[in-house]
BAPA-511786 format. One record per residue (C-alpha): residue in three letters; residue number from 1; x, y, z. Coordinates in steps of 0.05 Angstrom, whole numbers, plus 32768, in hexadecimal, padded with zeros to 4 digits. Last residue first. Layout:
# BAPA-511786
  keke  lotor    c1    c2    c3
   ala    NUM     X     Y     Z
...
***
This chain:
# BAPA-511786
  keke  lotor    c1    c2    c3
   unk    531  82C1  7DCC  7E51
   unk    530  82C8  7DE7  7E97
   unk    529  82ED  7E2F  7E9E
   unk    528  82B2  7E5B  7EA5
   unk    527  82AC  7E64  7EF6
   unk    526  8279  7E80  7F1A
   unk    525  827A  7E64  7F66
   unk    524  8237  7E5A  7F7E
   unk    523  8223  7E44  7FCC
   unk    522  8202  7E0A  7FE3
   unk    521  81EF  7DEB  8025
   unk    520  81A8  7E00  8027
   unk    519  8188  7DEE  7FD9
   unk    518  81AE  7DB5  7FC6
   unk    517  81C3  7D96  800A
   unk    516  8189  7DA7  8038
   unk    515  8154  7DAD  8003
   unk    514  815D  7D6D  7FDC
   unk    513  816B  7D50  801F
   unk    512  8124  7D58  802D
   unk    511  8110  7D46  7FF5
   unk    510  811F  7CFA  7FFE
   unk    509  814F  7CC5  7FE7
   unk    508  8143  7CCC  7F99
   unk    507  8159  7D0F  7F98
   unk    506  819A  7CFA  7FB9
   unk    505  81A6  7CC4  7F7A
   unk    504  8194  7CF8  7F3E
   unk    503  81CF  7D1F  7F68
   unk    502  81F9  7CF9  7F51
   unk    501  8247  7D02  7F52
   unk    500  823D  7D45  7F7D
   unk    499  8211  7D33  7FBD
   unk    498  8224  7CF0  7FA8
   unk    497  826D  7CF5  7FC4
   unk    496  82A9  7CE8  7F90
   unk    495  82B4  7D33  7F82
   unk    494  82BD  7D40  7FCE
   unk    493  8286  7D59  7FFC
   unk    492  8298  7D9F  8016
   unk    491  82BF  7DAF  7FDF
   unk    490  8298  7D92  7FAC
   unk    489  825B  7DB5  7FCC
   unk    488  8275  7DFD  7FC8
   unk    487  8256  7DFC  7F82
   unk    486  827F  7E0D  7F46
   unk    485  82A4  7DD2  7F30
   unk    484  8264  7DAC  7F3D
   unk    483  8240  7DD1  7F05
   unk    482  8210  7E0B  7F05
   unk    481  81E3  7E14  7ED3
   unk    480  81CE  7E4C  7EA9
   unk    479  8191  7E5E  7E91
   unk    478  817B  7EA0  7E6D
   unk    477  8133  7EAF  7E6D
   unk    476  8112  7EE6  7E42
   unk    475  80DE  7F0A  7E5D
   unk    474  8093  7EFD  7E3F
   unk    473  8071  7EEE  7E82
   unk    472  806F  7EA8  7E6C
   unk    471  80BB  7EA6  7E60
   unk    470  80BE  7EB9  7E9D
   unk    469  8096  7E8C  7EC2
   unk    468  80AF  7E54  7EA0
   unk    467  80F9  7E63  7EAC
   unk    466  80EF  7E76  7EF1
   unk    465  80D1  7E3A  7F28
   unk    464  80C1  7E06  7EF1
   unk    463  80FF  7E10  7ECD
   unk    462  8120  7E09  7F0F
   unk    461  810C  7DC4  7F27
   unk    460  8136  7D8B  7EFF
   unk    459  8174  7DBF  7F09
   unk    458  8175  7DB5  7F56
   unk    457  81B4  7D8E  7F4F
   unk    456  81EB  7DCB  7F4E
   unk    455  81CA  7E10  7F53
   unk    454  81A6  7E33  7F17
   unk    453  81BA  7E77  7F00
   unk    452  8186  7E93  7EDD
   unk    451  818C  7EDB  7EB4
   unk    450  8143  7EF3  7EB1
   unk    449  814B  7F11  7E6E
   unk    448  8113  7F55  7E5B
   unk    447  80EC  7F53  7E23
   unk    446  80AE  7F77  7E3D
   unk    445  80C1  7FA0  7E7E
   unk    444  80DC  7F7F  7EC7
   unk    443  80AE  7F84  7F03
   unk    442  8095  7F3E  7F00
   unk    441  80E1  7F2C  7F01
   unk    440  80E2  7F3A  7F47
   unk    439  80CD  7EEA  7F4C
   unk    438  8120  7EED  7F3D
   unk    437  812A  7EF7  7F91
   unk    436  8100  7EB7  7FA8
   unk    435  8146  7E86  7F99
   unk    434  816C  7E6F  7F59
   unk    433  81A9  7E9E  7F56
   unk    432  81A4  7EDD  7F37
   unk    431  81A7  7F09  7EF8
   unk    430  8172  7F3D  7EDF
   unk    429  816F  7F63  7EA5
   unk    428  8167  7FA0  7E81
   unk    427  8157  7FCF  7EBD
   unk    426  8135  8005  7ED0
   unk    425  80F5  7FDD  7EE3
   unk    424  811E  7FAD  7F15
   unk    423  8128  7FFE  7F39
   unk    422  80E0  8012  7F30
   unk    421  80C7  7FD5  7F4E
   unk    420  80FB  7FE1  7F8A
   unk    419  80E5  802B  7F98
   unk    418  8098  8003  7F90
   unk    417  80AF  7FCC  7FBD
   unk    416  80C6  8004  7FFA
   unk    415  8102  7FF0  8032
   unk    414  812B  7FCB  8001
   unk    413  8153  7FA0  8025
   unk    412  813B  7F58  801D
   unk    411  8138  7F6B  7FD2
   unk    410  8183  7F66  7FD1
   unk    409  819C  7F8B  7F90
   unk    408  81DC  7F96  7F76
   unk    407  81D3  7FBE  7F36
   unk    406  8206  7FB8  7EF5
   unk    405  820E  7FE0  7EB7
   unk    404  821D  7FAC  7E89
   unk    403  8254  7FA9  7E52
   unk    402  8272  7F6B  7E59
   unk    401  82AA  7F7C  7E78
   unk    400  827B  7F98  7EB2
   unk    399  825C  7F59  7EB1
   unk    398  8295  7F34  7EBF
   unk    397  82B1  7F69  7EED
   unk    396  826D  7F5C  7F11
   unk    395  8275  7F0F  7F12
   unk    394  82B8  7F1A  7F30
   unk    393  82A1  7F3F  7F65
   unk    392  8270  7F0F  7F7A
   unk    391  829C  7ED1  7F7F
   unk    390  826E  7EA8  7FB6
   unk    389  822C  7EAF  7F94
   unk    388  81FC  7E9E  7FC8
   unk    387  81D6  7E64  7FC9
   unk    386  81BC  7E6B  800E
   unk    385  81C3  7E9E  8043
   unk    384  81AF  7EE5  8025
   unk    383  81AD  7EEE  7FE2
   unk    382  81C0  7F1C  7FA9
   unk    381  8199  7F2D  7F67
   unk    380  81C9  7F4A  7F31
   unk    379  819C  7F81  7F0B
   unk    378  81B3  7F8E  7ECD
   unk    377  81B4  7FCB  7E9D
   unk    376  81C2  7FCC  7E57
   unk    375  81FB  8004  7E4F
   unk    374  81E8  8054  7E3F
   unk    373  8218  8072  7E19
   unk    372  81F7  8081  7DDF
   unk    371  81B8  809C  7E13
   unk    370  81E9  80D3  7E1F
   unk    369  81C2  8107  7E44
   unk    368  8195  80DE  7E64
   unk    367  81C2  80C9  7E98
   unk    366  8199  80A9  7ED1
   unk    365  8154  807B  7ECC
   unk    364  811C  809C  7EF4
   unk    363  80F3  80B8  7EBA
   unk    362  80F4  8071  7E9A
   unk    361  80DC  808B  7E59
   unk    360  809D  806C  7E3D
   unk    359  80A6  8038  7DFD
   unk    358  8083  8004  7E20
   unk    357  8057  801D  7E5D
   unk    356  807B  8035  7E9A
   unk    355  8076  801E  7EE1
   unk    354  803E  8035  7F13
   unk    353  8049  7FFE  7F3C
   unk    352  7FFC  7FDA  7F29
   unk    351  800D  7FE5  7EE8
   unk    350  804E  7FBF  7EEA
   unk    349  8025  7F8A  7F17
   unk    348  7FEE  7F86  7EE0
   unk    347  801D  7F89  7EA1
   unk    346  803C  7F47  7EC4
   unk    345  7FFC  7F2E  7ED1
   unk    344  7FED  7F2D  7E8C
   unk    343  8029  7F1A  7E72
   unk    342  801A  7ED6  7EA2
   unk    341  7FDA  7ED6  7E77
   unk    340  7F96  7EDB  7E77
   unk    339  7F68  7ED9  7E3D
   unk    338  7F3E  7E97  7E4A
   unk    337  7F01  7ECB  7E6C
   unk    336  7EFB  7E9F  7EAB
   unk    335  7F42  7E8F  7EA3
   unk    334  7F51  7E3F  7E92
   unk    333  7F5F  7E4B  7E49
   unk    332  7F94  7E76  7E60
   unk    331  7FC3  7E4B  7E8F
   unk    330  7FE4  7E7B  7EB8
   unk    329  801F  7E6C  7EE7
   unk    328  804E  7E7C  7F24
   unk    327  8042  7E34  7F38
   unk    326  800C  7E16  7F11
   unk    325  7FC1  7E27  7F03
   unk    324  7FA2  7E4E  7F3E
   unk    323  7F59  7E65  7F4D
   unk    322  7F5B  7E82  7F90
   unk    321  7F25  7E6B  7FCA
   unk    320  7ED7  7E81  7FDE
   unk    319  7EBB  7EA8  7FAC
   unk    318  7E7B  7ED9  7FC1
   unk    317  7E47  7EF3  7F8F
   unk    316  7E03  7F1C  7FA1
   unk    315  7E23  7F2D  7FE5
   unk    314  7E0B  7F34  8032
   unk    313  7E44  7F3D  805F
   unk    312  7E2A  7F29  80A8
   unk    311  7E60  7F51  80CE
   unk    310  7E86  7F52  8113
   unk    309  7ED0  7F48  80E2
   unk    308  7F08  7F32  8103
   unk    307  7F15  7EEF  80DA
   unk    306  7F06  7F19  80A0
   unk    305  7F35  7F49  809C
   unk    304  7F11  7F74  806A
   unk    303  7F34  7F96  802F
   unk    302  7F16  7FD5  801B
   unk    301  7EF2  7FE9  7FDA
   unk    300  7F17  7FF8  7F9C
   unk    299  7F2C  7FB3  7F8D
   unk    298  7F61  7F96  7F5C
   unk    297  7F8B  7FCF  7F51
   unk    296  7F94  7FE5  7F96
   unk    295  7FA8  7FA1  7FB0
   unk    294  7FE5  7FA0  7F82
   unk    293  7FF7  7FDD  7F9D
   unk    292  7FEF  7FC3  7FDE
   unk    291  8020  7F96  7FE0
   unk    290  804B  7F98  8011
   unk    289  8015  7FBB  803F
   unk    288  7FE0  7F7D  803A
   unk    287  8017  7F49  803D
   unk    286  802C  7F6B  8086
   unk    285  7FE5  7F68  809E
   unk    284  7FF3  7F1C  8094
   unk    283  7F9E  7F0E  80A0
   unk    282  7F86  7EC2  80AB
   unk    281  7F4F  7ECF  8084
   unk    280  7F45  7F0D  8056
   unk    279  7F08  7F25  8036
   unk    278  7F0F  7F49  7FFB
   unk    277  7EE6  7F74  7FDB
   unk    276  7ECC  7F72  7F87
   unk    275  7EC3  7FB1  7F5B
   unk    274  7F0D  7FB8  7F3E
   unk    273  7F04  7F9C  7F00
   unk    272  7EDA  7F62  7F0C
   unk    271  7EFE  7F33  7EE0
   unk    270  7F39  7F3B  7F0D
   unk    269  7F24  7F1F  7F51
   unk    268  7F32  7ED7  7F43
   unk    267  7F6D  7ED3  7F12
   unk    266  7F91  7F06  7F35
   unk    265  7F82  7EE6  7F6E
   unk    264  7FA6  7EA7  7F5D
   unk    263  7FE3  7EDD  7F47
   unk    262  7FED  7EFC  7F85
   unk    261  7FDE  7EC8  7FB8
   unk    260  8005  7E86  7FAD
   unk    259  8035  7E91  7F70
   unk    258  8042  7EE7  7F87
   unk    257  804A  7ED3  7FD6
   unk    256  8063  7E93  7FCC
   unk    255  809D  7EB8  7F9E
   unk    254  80A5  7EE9  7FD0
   unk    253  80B1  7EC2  800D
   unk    252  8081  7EDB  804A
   unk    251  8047  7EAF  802D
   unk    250  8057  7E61  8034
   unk    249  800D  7E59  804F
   unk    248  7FEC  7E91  8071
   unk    247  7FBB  7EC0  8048
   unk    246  7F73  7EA1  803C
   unk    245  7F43  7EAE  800D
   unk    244  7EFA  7ED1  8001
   unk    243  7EED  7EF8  7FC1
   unk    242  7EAF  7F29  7FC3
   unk    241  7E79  7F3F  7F8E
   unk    240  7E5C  7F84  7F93
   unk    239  7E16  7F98  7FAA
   unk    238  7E20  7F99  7FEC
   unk    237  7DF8  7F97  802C
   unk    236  7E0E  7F9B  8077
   unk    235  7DF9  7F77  80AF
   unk    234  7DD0  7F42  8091
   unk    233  7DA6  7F1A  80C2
   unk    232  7DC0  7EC8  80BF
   unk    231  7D95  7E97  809C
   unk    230  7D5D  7E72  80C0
   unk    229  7D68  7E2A  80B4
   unk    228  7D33  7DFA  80A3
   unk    227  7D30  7E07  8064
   unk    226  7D7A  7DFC  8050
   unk    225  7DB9  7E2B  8053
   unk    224  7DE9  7E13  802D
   unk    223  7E2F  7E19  804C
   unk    222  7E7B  7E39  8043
   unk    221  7EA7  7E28  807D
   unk    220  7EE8  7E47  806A
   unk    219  7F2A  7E29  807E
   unk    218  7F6A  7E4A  8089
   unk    217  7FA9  7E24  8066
   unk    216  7FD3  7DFE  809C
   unk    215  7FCA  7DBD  8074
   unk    214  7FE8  7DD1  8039
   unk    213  7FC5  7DAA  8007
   unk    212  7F92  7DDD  7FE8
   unk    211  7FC9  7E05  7FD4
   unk    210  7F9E  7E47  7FB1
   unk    209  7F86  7E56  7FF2
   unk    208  7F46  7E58  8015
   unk    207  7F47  7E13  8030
   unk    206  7EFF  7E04  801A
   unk    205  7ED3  7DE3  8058
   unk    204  7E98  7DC8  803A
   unk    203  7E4F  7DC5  804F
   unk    202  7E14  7DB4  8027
   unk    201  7DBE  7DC8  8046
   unk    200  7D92  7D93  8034
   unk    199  7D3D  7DA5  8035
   unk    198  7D4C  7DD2  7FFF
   unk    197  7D40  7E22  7FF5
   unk    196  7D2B  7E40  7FB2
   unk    195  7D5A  7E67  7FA8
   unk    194  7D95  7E55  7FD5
   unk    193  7DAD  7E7A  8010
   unk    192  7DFF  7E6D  800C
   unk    191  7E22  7E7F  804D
   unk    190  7E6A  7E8E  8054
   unk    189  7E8B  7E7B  808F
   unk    188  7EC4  7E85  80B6
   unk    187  7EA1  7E99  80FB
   unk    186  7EBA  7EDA  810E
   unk    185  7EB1  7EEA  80BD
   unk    184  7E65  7ED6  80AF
   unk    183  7E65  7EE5  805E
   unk    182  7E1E  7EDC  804D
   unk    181  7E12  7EC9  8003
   unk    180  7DCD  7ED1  7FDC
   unk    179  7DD6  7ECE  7F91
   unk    178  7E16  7EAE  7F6F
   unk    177  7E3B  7E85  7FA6
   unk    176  7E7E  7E73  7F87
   unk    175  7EAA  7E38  7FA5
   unk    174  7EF5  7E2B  7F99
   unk    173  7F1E  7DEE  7FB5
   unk    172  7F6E  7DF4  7F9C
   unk    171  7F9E  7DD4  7F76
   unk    170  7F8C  7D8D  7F66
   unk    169  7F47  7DA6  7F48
   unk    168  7F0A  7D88  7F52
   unk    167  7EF1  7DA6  7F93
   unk    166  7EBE  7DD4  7F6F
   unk    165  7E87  7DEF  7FA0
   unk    164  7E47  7E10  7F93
   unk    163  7E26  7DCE  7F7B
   unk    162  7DFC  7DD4  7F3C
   unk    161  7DB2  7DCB  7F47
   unk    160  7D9E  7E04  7F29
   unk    159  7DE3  7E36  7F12
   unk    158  7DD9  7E73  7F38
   unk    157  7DE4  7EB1  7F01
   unk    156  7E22  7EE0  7F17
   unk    155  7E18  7F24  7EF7
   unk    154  7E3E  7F4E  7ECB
   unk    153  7E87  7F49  7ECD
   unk    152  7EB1  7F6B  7E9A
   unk    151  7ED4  7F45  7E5C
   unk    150  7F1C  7F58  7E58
   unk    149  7F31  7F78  7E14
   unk    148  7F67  7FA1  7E2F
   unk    147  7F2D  7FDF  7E43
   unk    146  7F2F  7FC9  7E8C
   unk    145  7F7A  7FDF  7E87
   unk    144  7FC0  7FC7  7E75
   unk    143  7FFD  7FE6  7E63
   unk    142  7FEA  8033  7E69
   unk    141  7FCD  8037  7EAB
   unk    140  7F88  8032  7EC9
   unk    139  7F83  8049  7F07
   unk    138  7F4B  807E  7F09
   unk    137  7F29  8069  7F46
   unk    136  7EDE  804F  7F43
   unk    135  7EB9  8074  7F7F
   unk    134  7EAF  8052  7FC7
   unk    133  7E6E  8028  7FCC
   unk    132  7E49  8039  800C
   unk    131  7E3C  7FF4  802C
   unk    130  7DF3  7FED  8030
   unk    129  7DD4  7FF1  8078
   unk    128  7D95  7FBE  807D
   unk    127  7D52  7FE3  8090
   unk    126  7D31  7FDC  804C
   unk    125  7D2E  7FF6  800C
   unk    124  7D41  803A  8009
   unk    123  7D8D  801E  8028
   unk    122  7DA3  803C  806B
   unk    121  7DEF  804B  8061
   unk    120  7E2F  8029  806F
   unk    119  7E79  803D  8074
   unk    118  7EA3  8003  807E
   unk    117  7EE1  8011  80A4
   unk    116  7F22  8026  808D
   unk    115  7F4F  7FFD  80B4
   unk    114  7F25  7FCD  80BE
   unk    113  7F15  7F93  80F1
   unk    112  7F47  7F9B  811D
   unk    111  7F61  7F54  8139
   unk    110  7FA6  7F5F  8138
   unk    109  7FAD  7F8C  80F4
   unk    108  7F73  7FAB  80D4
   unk    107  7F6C  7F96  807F
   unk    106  7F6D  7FD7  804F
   unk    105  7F82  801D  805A
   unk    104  7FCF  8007  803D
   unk    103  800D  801E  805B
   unk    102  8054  7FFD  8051
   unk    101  807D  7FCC  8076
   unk    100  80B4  7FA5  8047
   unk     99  80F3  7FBB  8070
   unk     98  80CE  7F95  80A3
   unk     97  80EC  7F4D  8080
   unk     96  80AE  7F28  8078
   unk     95  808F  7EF7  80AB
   unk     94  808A  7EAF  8095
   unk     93  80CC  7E98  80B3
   unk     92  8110  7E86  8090
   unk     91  8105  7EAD  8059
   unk     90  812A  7E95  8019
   unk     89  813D  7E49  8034
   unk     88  8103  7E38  8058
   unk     87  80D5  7E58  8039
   unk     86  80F8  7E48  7FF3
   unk     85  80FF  7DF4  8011
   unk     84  80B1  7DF8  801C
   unk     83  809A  7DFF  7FD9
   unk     82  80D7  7DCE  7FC7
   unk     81  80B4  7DA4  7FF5
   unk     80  806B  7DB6  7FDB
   unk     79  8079  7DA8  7F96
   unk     78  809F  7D6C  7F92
   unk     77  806D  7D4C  7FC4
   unk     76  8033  7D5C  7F8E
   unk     75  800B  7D9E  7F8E
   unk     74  7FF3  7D99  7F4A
   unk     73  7FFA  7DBB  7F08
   unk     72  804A  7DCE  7F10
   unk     71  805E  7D79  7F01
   unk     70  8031  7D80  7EC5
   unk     69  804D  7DCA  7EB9
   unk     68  8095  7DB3  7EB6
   unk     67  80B0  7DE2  7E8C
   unk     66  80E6  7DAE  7E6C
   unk     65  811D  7DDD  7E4C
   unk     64  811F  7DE1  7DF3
   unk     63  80D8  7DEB  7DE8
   unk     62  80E0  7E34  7DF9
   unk     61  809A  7E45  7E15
   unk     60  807F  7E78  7DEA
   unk     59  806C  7EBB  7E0C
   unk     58  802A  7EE8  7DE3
   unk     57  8037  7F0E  7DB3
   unk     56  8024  7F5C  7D97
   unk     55  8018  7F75  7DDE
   unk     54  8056  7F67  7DF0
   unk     53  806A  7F9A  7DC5
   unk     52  80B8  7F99  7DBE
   unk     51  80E5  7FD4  7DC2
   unk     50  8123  7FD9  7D9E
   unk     49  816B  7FDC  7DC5
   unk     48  8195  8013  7DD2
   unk     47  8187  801D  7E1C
   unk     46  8159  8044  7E4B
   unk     45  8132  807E  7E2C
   unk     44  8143  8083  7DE1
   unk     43  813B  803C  7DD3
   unk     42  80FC  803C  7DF8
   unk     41  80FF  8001  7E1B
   unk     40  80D9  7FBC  7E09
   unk     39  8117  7F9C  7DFD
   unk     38  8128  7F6C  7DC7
   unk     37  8155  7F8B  7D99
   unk     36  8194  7F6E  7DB2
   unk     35  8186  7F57  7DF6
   unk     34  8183  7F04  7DE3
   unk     33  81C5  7F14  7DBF
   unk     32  81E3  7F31  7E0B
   unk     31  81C6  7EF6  7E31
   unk     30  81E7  7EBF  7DFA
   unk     29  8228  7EEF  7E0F
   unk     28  821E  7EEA  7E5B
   unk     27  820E  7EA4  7E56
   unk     26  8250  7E8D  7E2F
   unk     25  8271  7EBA  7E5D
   unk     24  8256  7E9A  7E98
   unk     23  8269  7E55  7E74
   unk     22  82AC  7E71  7E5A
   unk     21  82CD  7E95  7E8F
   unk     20  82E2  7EB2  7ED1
   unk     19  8311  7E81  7EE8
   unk     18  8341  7EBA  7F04
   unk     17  8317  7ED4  7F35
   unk     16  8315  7E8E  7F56
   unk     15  8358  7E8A  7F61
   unk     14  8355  7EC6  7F92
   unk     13  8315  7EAD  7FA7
   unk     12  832E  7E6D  7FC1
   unk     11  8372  7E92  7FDE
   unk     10  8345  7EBE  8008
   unk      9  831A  7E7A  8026
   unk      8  82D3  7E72  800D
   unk      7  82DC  7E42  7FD9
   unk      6  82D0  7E06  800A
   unk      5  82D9  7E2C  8052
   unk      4  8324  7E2B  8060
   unk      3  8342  7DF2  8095
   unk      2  834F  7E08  80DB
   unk      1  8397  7E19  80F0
***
């Protein structure tokens, strides 16, 4: 007879469902004051609690948990292993689950160079084609529009005898060529033609990602041109700016995909509201799709893959790279117009989805006949292979007894993001493990609780991951952390074993069995019975 998995076993969980107390219900209740009278829901649409503006305030950092934004700032050794531990650990590979597959006109898949190509036109001033600009689309939604406040772009003024590109910054290398740019996309390289032209021509090869570190990042070649050079024969003309940067990296798990891409080029491509193309090296086709929506609202004018691209782009403005700030982060006084914020881009993506302003019905939320009735809503994310939560069922009686209308949701399985989006917006909160699955908080509304449940010994990391973030995106953020009594590592290790009497001590020994003990090898058990 072969010994029971630790807390796995039928007569584990049997006992198990009958330790279902204080700490989680200690959470559950702090979660349940935090609700009262803090959602931004219409109180006769979704639930019975007050709206908030989140317009009226921006997020606070609670004072109270450690946000770790200096260790967040740069792409140290803590960050990129743990970085690489939610690949690892959350994906597995850097393709996306299919279910994920959408349609998008925008960048051409295996090698194509558009899937909507360019159309051009003979210009009245010379024999170059002009790209044929496509007309402004009315997008703007009720949250957040070009009429927020944001300062528009104008014009980008060359700066004499400034150098084009900033490789300052412990985050990322950025360069912006303001007058005569030539993107040159089979070759990965931009090329600058200075006014007036020098006798030495710069070069500089800017990974064109927002972490700089990661060696497998693509590379641009951007370059002066000098005056003995003959610059490269426009193909095509344009009179917009354009954003170059690279795919790649840890993309494939959601929260790389969101901290990495989504919201460095947010910070890069808004300010032009919508009048900017993107040029896309080493191309996911698959990143396009998932999120085109998001894609949408940031350019009207097709995405170019441009490692397959035959053409000489010719541009007045051209930025090679993603501004970022910290992990899943915004630092406002660094945005080119200081106004943005992580409730920014939260308003952005909810936009971007089509999701409801404050105090809007959710037209797609059951029951509207007895809106007394109605219970707060909560979304329990559920994972895959890693830190699961063992005694499911009894954390949904627990919230049932609690009063909450619970949804089970695996966001691995959800075959279309904006029938997902819409689902996370329907609720009141969201509950789950610490893993890539709570970075669907971005679809939550103003005043929502990201419930946290944070595994045994990775506690010194989590704030940094989720608590920060959502705080800054003005959701309210619930921690609660595990203890060894509840992690399937005493049983596998023993309560005298340093995986569980310090794991200060296993830290100390390496990352990478930070992330094979802490973050692989456990599972939760929720249990409320310690003191």
């Amino acid at each position: 007879m072969g010994s029971p998995k630790a807390a796995k076993s039928m007569v584990k969980q049997r006992i198990w469902r009958h330790r279902l107390v204080a700490p989680f219900a200690a959470v559950l209740i702090t979660a349940v004051v935090v609700f009262s009278g803090l959602f931004a829901q219409d109180p006769s649409a979704t639930s019975e609690f007050t709206a908030v503006n989140a317009g009226n305030t921006l997020p606070v950092r609670d004072k109270s948990e450690s946000t770790g934004a200096a260790a967040r700032g740069s792409p140290n050794k803590e960050d990129l292993a743990t970085a690489a531990f939610e690949q690892e650990l959350d994906v597995g590979n850097s393709e996306p689950n299919q279910a994920f597959q959408g349609t998008v006109p925008a960048a051409g898949e295996r090698g194509t160079a558009t899937a909507v190509p360019v159309q051009r036109e003979r210009s009245s001033g010379g024999s170059e084609p002009e790209e044929k600009q496509s007309p402004p689309q009315d997008q703007e939604g009720e949250e957040t529009s070009a009429k927020s406040g944001l300062v528009q772009y104008t014009t980008c003024t060359p700066r004499t005898g400034a150098t084009v590109c900033d490789l300052s910054n412990q985050r990322y290398d950025i360069c912006e060529l303001c007058g005569d740019a030539r993107a040159i996309g089979r070759s990965s390289t931009v090329m600058y033609v200075p006014q007036p032209l020098t006798s030495n021509g710069e070069e500089w090869n800017i990974p064109a990602q927002s972490r700089k570190s990661l060696p497998w990042i693509k590379k641009v070649t951007v370059k002066t041109l000098k005056a003995s050079q003959q610059a490269p024969s426009c193909t095509s003309r344009h009179t917009m700016p354009a954003i170059v940067f690279a795919l790649g990296g840890f993309t494939g798990n959601v929260w790389h995909d969101v901290s990495d891409v989504l919201v460095p080029l947010f910070l890069t491509a808004r300010q032009f509201d919508q009048d900017v193309q993107l040029l896309v090296t080493d191309n996911r086709p698959w990143f396009i799709k998932k999120y085109s929506a998001i894609l949408r609202r940031l350019t009207r004018h097709s995405v170019i893959d441009f490692d397959a691209d035959d053409e000489v782009r010719c541009y007045p403005h051209v930025i090679v790279g993603l501004r970022s700030h910290r992990d899943l982060g915004i630092d406002p006084d660094s945005t080119p117009q200081k106004n943005y914020t992580m409730v920014d881009f939260r308003l952005f993506v909810r936009e971007a989805y089509g999701l409801p302003a404050p105090g809007v019905d959710i037209p797609y939320r059951a029951d509207k006949d007895e809106p007394e009735k109605k219970k707060p809503r909560m979304m329990l994310i559920e994972r895959g292979k890693t830190r699961r939560l063992v005694n499911t069922p009894d954390v949904l009686l627990g919230l049932g007894w609690f009063g909450f209308e619970v949804v089970r949701a695996d966001p691995r399985t959800h075959s279309d993001l904006e029938e997902f989006a819409r689902l996370v917006d329907s609720c009141d909160a969201m509950m789950g493990v610490h893993g890539a699955g709570l970075t669907n908080m971005v679809f939550l509304r103003s005043g929502a609780a990201l419930v946290h449940v944070v595994p045994y010994g990775v506690e010194f990391m989590a704030d940094g991951f989720y608590g920060a973030p959502a705080r800054d995106m003005g959701l309210r953020h619930v921690r609660y952390s595990v203890g060894p009594d509840e992690s399937t590592l005493l049983e596998k290790y023993g309560r005298n074993h340093a995986v569980v009497r310090d794991p200060e001590a296993v830290r100390s020994g390496g990352w990478e069995k930070v992330g094979e003990v802490y973050m692989t090898e456990q599972d939760v058990v929720l249990n409320v019975t310690r003191s």
